[in-house]
C-alpha positions as CSV (number, residue, x, y, z in Angstrom):
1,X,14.7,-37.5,-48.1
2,X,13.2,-37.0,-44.9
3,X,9.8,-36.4,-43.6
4,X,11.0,-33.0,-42.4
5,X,12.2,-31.9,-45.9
6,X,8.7,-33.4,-47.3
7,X,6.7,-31.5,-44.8
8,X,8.8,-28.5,-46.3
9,X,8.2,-29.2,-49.6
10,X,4.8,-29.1,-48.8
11,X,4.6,-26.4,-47.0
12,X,6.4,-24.4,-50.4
13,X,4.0,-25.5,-52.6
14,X,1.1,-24.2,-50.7
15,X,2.8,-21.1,-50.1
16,X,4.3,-20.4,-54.1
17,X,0.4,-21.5,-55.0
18,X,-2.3,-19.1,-55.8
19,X,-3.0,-16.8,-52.6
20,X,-7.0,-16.4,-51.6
21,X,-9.0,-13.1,-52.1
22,X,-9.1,-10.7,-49.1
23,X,-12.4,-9.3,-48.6
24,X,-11.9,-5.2,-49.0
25,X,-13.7,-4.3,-45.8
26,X,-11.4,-6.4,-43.7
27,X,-9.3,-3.7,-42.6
28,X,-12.3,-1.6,-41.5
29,X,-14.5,-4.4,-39.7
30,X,-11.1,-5.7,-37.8
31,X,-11.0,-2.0,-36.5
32,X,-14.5,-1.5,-35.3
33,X,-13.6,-5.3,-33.8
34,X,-10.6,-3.7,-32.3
35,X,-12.4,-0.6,-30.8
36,X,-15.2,-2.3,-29.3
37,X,-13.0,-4.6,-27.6
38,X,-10.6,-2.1,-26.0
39,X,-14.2,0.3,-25.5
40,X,-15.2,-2.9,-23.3
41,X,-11.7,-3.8,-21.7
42,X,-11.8,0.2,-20.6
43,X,-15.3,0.2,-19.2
44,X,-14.4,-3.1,-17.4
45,X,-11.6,-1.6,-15.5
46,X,-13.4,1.5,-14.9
47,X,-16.1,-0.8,-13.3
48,X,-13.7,-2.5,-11.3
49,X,-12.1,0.2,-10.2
50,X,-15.8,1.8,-9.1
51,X,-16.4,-1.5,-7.1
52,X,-12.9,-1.2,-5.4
53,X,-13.5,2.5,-4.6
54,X,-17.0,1.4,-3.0
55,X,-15.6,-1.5,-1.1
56,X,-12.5,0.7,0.5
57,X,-15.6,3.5,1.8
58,X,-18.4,1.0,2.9
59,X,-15.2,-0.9,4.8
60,X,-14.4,2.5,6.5
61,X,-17.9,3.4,6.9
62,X,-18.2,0.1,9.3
63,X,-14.9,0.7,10.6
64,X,-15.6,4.2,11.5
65,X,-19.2,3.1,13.8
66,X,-17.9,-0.4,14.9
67,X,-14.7,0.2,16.2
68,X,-12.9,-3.2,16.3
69,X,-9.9,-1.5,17.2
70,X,-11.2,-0.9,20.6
71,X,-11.5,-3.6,23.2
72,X,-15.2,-4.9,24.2
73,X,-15.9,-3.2,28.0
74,X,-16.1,-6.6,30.0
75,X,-18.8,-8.4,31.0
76,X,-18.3,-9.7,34.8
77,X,-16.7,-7.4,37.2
78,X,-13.6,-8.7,38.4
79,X,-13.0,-10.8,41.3
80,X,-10.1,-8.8,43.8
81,X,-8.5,-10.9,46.1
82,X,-7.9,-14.2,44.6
């Protein structure tokens, strides 16, 4: 035979074999488990999107009172007649 049918044979045995106790509460403790991770993965993104919201007004906030649009006025008069 070959090691892959052995491995198989294995594997059948443990499987045909006497199956471990599941604790009753599973269900409900993997469901609280559940719900507090998709509670945090919601607040996450809600905090995220807060933090994008607050950089997109500060940004336009500076770009509103800087201007960088608008060229600097010069600093040396210039020369006519060169």
């Amino acid at each position: 035979m070959s090691r892959g049918g052995d491995r198989e044979d294995e594997v059948r045995r443990m499987l045909d074999g006497p199956h471990p106790q599941v604790p009753a509460d599973l269900v409900r403790r993997a469901a609280e488990r559940g719900g507090r991770a998709l509670r945090r993965r919601l607040f996450a993104r809600r905090l995220m999107l807060l933090v994008a919201c607050v950089a997109v007004v500060a940004f336009a906030a500076w770009a509103v009172t800087v201007r960088p649009w608008e060229v600097p006025p010069a600093e040396t008069t210039p020369l006519e007649g060169w």
